[in-house]
BALOBA-1460 file (C-alpha; in Angstrom, 3 decimals):
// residues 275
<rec num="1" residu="x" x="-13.822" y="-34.906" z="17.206"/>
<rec num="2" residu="x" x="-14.734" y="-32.527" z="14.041"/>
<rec num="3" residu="x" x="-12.181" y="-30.462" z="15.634"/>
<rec num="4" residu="x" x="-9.140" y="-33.179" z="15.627"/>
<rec num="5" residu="x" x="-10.193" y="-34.734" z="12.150"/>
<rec num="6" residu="x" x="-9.917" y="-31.147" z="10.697"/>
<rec num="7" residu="x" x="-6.102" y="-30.327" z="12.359"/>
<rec num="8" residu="x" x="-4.796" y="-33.552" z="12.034"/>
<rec num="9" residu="x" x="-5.981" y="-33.077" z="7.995"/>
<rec num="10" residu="x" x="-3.909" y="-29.641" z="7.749"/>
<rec num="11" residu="x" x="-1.405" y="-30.279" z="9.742"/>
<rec num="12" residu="x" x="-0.874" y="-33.312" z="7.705"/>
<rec num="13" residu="x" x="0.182" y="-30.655" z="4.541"/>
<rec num="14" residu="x" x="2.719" y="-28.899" z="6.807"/>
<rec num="15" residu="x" x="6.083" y="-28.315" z="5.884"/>
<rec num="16" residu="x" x="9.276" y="-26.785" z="7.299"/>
<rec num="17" residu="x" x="11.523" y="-23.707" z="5.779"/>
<rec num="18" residu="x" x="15.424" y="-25.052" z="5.457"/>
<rec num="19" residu="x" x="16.408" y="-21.994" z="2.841"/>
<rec num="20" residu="x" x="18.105" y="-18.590" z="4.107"/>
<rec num="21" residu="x" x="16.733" y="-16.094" z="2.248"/>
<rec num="22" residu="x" x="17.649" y="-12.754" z="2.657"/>
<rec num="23" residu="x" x="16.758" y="-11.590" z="5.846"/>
<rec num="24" residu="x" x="15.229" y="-8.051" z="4.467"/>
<rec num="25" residu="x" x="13.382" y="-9.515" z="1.156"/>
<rec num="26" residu="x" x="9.956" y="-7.665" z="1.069"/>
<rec num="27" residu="x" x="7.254" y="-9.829" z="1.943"/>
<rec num="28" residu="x" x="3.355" y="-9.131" z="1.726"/>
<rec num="29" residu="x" x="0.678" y="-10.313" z="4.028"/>
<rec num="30" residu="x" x="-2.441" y="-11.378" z="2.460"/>
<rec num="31" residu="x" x="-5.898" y="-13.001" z="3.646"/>
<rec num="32" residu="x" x="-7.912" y="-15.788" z="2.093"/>
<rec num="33" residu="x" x="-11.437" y="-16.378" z="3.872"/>
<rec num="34" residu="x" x="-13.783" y="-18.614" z="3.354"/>
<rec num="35" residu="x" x="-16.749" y="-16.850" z="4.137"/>
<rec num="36" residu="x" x="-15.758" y="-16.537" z="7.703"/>
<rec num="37" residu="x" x="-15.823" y="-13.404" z="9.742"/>
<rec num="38" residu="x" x="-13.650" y="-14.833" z="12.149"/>
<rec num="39" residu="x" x="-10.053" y="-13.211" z="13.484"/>
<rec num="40" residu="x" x="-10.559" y="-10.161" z="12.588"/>
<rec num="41" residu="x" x="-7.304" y="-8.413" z="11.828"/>
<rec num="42" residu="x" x="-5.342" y="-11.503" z="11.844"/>
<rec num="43" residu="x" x="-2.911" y="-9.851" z="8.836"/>
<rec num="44" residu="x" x="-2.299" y="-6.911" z="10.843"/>
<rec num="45" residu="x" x="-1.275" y="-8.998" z="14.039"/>
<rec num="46" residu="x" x="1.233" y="-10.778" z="11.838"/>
<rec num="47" residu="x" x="2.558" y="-7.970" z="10.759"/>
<rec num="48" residu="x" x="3.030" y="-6.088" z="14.043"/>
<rec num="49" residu="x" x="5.102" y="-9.061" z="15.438"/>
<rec num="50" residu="x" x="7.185" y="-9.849" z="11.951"/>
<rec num="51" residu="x" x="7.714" y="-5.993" z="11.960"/>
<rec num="52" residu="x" x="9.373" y="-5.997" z="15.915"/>
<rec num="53" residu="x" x="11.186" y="-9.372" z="15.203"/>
<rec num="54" residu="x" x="12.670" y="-9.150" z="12.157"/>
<rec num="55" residu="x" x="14.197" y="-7.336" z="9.342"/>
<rec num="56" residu="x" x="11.900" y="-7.805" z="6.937"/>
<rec num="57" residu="x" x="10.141" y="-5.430" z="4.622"/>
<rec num="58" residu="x" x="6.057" y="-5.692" z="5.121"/>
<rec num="59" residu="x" x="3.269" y="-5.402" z="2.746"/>
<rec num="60" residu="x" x="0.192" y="-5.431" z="4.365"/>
<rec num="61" residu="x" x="-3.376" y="-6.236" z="2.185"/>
<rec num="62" residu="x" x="-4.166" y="-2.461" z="2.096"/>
<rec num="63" residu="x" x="-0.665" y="-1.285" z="1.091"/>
<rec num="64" residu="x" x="-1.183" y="-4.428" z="-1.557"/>
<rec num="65" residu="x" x="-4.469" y="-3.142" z="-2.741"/>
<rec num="66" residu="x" x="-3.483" y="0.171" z="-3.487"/>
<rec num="67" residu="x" x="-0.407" y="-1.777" z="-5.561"/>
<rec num="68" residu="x" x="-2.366" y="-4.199" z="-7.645"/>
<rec num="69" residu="x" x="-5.699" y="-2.406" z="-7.746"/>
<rec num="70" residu="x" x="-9.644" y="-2.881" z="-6.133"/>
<rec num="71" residu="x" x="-9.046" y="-6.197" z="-8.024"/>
<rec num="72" residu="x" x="-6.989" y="-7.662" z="-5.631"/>
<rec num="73" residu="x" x="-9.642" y="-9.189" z="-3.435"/>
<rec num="74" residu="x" x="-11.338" y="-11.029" z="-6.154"/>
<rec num="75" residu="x" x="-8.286" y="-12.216" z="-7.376"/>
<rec num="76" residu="x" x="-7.317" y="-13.773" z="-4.025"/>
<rec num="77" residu="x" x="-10.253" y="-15.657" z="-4.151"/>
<rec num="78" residu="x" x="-10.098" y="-16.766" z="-7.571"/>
<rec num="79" residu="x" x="-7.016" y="-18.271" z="-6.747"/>
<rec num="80" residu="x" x="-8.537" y="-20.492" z="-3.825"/>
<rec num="81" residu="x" x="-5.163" y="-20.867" z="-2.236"/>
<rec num="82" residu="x" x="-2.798" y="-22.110" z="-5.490"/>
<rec num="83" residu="x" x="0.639" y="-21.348" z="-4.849"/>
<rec num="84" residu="x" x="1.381" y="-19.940" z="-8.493"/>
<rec num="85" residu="x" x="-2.088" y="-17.961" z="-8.830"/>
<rec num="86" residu="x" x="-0.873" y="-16.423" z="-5.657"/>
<rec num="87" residu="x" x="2.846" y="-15.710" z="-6.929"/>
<rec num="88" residu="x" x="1.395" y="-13.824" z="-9.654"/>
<rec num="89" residu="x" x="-0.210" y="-11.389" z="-7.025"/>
<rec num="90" residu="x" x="3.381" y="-11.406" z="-5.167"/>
<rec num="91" residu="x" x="5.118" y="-10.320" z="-8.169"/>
<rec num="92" residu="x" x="2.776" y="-7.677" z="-9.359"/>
<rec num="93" residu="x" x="3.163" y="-5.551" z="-6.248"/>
<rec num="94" residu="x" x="7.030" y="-6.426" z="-5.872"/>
<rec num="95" residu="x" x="7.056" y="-8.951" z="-3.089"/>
<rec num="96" residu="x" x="9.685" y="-12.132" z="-3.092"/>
<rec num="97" residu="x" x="7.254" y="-13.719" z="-0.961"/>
<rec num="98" residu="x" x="3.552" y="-13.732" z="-0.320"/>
<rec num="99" residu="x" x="2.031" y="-15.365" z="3.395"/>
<rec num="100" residu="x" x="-1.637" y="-16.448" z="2.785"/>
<rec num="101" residu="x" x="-3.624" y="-15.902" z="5.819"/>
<rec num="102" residu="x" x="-6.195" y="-18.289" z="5.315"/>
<rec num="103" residu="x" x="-9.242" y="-17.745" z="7.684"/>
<rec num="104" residu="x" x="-12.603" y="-20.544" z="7.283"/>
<rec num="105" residu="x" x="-14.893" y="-22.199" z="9.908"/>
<rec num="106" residu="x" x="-15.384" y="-26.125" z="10.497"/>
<rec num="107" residu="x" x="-17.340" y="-25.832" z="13.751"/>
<rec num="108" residu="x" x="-14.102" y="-24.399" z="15.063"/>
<rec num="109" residu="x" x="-12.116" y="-21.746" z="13.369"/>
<rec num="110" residu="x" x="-9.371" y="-22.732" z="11.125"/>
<rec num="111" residu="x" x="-6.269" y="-20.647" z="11.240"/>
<rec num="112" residu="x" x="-3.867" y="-21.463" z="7.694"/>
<rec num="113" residu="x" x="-0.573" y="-19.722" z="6.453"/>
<rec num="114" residu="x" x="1.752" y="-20.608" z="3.589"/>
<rec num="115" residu="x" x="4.403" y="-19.041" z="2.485"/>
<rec num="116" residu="x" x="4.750" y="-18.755" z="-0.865"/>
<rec num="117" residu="x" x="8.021" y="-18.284" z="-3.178"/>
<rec num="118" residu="x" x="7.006" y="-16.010" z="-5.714"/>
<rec num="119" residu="x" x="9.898" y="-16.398" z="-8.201"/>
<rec num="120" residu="x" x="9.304" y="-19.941" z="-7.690"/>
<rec num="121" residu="x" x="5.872" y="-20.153" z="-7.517"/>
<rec num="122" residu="x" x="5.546" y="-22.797" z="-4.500"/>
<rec num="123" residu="x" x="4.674" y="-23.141" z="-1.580"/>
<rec num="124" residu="x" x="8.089" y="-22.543" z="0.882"/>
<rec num="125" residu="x" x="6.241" y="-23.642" z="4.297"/>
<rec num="126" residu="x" x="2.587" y="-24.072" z="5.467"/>
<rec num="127" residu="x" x="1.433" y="-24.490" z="8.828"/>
<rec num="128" residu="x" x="-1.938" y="-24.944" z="10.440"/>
<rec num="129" residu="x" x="-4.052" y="-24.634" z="13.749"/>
<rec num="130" residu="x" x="-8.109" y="-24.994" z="15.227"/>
<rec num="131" residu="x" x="-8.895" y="-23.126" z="17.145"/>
<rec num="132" residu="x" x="-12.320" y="-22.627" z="19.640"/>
<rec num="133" residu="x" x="-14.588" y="-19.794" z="18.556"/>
<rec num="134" residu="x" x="-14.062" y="-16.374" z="20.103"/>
<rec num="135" residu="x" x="-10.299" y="-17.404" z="20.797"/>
<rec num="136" residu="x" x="-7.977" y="-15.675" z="19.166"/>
<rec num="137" residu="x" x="-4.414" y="-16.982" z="19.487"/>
<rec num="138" residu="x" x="-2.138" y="-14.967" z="21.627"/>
<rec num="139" residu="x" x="0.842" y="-13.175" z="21.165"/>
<rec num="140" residu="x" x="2.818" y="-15.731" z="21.672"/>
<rec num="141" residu="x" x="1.026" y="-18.259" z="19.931"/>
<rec num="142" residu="x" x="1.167" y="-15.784" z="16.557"/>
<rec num="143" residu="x" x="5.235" y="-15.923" z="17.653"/>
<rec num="144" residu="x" x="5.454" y="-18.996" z="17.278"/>
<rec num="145" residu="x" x="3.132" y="-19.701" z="14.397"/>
<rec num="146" residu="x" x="5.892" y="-17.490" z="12.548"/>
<rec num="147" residu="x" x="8.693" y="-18.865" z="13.995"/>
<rec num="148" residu="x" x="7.504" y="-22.343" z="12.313"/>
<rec num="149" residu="x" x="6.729" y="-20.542" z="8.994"/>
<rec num="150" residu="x" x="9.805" y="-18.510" z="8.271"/>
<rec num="151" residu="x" x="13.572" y="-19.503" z="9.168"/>
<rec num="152" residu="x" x="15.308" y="-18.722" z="12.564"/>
<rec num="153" residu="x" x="18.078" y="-16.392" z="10.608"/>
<rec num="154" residu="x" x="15.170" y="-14.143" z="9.684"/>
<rec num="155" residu="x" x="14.756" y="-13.369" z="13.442"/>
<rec num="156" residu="x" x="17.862" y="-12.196" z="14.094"/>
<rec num="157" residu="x" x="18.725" y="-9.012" z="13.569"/>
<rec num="158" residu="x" x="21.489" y="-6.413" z="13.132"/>
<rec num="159" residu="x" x="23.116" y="-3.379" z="13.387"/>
<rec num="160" residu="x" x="26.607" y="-1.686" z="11.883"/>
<rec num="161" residu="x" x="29.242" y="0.251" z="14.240"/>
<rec num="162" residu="x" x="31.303" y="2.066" z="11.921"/>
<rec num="163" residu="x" x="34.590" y="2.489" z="13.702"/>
<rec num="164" residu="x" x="37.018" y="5.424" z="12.662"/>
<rec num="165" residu="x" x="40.082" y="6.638" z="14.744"/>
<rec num="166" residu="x" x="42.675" y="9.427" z="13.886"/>
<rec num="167" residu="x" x="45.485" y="6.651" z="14.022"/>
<rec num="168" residu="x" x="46.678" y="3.669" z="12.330"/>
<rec num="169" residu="x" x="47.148" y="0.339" z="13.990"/>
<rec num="170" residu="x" x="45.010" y="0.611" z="16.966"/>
<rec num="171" residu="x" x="43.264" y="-2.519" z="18.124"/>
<rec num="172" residu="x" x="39.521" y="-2.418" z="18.307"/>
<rec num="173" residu="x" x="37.970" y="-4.359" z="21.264"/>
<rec num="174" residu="x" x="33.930" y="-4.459" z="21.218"/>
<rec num="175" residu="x" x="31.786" y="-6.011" z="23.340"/>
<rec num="176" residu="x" x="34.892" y="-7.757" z="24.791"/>
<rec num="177" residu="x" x="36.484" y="-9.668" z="21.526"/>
<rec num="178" residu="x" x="38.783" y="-8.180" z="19.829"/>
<rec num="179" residu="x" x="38.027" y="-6.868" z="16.019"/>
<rec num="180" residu="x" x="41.324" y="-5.801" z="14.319"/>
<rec num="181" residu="x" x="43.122" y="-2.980" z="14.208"/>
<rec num="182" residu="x" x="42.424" y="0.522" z="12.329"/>
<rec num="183" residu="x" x="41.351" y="1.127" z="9.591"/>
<rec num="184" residu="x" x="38.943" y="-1.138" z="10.644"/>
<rec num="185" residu="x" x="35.275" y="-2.170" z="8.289"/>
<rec num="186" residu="x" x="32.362" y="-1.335" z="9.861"/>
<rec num="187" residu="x" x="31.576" y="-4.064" z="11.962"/>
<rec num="188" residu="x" x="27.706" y="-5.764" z="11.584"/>
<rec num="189" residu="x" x="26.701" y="-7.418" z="14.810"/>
<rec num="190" residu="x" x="23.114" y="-8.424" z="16.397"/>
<rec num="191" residu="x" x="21.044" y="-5.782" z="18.030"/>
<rec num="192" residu="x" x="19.837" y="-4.360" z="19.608"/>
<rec num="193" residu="x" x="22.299" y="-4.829" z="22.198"/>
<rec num="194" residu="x" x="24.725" y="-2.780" z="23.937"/>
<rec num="195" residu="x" x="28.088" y="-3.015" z="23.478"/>
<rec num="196" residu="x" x="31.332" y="-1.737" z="25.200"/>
<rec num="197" residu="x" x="33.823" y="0.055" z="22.357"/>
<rec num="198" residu="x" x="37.650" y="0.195" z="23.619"/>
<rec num="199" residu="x" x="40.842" y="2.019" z="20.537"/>
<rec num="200" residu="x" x="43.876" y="1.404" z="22.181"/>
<rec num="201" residu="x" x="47.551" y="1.485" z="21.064"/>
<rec num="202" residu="x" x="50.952" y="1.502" z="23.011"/>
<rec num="203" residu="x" x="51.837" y="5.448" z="23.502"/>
<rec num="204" residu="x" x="48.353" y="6.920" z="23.506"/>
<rec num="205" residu="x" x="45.637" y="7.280" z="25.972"/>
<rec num="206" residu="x" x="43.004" y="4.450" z="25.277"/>
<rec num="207" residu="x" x="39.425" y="5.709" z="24.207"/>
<rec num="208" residu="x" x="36.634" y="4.155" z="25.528"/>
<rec num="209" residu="x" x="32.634" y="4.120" z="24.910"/>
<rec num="210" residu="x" x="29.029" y="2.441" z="25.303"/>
<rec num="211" residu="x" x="27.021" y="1.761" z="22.229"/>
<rec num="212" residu="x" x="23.368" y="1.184" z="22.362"/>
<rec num="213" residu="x" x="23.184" y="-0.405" z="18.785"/>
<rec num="214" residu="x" x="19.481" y="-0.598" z="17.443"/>
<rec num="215" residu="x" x="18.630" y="-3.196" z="14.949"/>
<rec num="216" residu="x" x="18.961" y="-2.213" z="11.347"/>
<rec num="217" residu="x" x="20.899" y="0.989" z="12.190"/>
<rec num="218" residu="x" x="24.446" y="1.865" z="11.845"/>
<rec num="219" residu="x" x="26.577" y="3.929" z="14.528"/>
<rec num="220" residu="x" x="29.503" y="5.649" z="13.509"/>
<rec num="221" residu="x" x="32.260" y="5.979" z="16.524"/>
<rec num="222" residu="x" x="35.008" y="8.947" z="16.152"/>
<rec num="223" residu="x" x="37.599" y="8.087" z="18.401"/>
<rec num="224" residu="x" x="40.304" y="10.505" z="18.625"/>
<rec num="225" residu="x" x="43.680" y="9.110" z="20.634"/>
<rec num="226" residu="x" x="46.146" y="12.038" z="22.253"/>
<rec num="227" residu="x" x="49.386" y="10.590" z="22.940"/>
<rec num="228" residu="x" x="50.659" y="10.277" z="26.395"/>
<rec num="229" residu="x" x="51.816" y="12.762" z="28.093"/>
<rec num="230" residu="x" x="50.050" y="15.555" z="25.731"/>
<rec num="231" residu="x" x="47.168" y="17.218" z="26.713"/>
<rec num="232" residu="x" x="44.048" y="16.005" z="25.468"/>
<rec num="233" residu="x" x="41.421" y="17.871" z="23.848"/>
<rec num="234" residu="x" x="39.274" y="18.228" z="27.369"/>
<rec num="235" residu="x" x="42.106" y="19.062" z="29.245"/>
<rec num="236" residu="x" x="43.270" y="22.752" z="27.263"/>
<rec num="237" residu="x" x="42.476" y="26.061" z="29.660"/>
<rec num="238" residu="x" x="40.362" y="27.213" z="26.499"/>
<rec num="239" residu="x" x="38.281" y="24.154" z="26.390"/>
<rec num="240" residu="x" x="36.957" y="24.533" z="30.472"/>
<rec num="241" residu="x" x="36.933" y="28.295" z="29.549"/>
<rec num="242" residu="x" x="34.979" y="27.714" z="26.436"/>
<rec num="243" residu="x" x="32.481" y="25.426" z="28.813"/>
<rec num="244" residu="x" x="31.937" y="27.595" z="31.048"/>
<rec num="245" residu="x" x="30.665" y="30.087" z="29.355"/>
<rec num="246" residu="x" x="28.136" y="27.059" z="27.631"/>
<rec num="247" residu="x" x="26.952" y="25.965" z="31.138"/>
<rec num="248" residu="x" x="26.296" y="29.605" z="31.968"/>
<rec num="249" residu="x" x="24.067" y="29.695" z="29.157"/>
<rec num="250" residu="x" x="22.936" y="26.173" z="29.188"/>
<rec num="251" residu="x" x="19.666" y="26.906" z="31.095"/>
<rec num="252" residu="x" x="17.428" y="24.046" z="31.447"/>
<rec num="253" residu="x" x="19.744" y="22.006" z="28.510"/>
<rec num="254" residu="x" x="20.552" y="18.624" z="29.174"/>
<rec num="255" residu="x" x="24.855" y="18.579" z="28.120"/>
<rec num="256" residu="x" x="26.687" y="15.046" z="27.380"/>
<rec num="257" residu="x" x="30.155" y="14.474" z="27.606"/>
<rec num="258" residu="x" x="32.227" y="11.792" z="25.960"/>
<rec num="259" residu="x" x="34.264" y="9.607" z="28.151"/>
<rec num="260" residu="x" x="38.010" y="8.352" z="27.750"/>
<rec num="261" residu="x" x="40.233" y="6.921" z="29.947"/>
<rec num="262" residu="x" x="42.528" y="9.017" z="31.931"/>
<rec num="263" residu="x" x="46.389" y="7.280" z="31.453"/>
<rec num="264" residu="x" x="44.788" y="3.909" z="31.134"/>
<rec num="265" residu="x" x="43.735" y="3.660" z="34.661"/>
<rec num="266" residu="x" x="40.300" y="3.911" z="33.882"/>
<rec num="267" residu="x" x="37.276" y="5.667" z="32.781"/>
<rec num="268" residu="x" x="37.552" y="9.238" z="32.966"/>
<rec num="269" residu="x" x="34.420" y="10.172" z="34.638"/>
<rec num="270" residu="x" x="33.617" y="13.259" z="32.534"/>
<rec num="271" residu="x" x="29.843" y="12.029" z="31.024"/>
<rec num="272" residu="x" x="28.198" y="14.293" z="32.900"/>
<rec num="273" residu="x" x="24.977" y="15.977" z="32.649"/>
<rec num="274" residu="x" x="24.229" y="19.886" z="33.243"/>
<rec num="275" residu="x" x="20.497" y="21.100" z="33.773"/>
């Protein structure tokens, strides 16, 4: 029953994150206990699974001890949990938002966070749990917790494919939709996925690739397009002469080619790899 009365009192305070903040805003990871030994490296797990599923930019406690000084414990204390006390803290070691970990024991242990605004100095979201002694929550319970706490746009991440060609007015197909034609912007689009990459234009041989796009990276794609009926680059004597000298030399080197499609009949099966 202790255990009810005491989730049904937190949860009770909870409240849910509407704003999109930026989506790589630094953030810092503190803990609150309450004389409790309990969780141990609670911070650190929250950390780990913001790091992998979003975009943010992490401050863990020790990074924001060795910003704000051996006082920083103490501090946290003193504040006992008050969202403005704790913005202080946020702003001094350059954070736009703080999560208090709080950690305390009521028979069971009780698992808090809030996230705090620090340039407005309240509370954003603050969520709650109890849970049995010796049971930490999983991985995908700490998924979840932070899936409550912060808003679904900061789990979705990105990645840029910058897109140039050697001619003008070619469309740009990628990952089947088509994107405009070049000059083209660098496109930003979620990762990491894979996408197909097709530069085509009336006269020319299309050129075709397969991006592996990682989150917060950017790609850039140099597509050159021979016109029809001229010789492209991989088809001049000097280029297979010029090769095979490489592959004599190649040894145990692992050699990529780029692939294009041969008069728009399909790949040109020329990624090929030399050991």
């Amino acid at each position: 029953m202790r255990r009810v009365l005491a989730l049904l009192a937190l949860v009770g305070l909870s409240t849910t994150a509407f704003a999109d903040p930026d989506p790589k805003r630094k953030v810092a990871v503190l803990e609150y206990r309450s004389g409790s030994a309990a969780l141990p490296g609670i911070a650190k797990r929250l950390i780990a699974t913001l790091g992998t599923q979003t975009s943010l930019s992490l401050v863990g406690p020790e990074q924001a001890r060795i910003a704000y000084g051996n006082a920083l414990d103490s501090q946290i204390v003193g504040c006992s949990g008050e969202a403005v006390c704790i913005a202080e803290i946020g702003q001094k070691v350059g954070a736009a938002e703080v999560v208090l970990v709080g950690v305390s024991e009521l028979g069971d242990v009780i698992l808090t966070m809030q996230r705090i605004d620090v340039s407005a100095g309240s509370v954003s979201a603050r969520i709650a749990d109890s849970l049995a002694e010796g049971e930490p929550p999983s991985d995908a319970q700490i998924t979840a917790y932070l899936q409550r706490l912060f808003p679904q746009t900061d789990f979705k991440r990105f990645g840029v494919i910058d897109i140039v060609a050697n001619i003008t007015g070619a469309v740009v197909t990628v990952g089947g939709e088509k994107r405009g034609n070049t000059p083209i912007e660098p496109l930003t689009l979620p990762a990491p996925a894979t996408y197909e990459v097709r530069i085509e234009k009336d006269g020319f041989v299309p050129y075709s690739t397969r991006i592996a796009l990682p989150p917060d990276g950017t790609i850039k794609v140099e597509a050159e397009l021979s016109q029809r009926g001229q010789a492209a680059w991989y088809q001049h004597w000097y280029v297979f002469a010029g090769l095979g000298v490489l592959l004599l030399g190649a040894g145990a080197t692992t050699i990529y080619f780029a692939t294009r499609d041969s008069g728009g009949t399909g790949e040109l099966g020329v990624m090929g790899e030399v050991r």
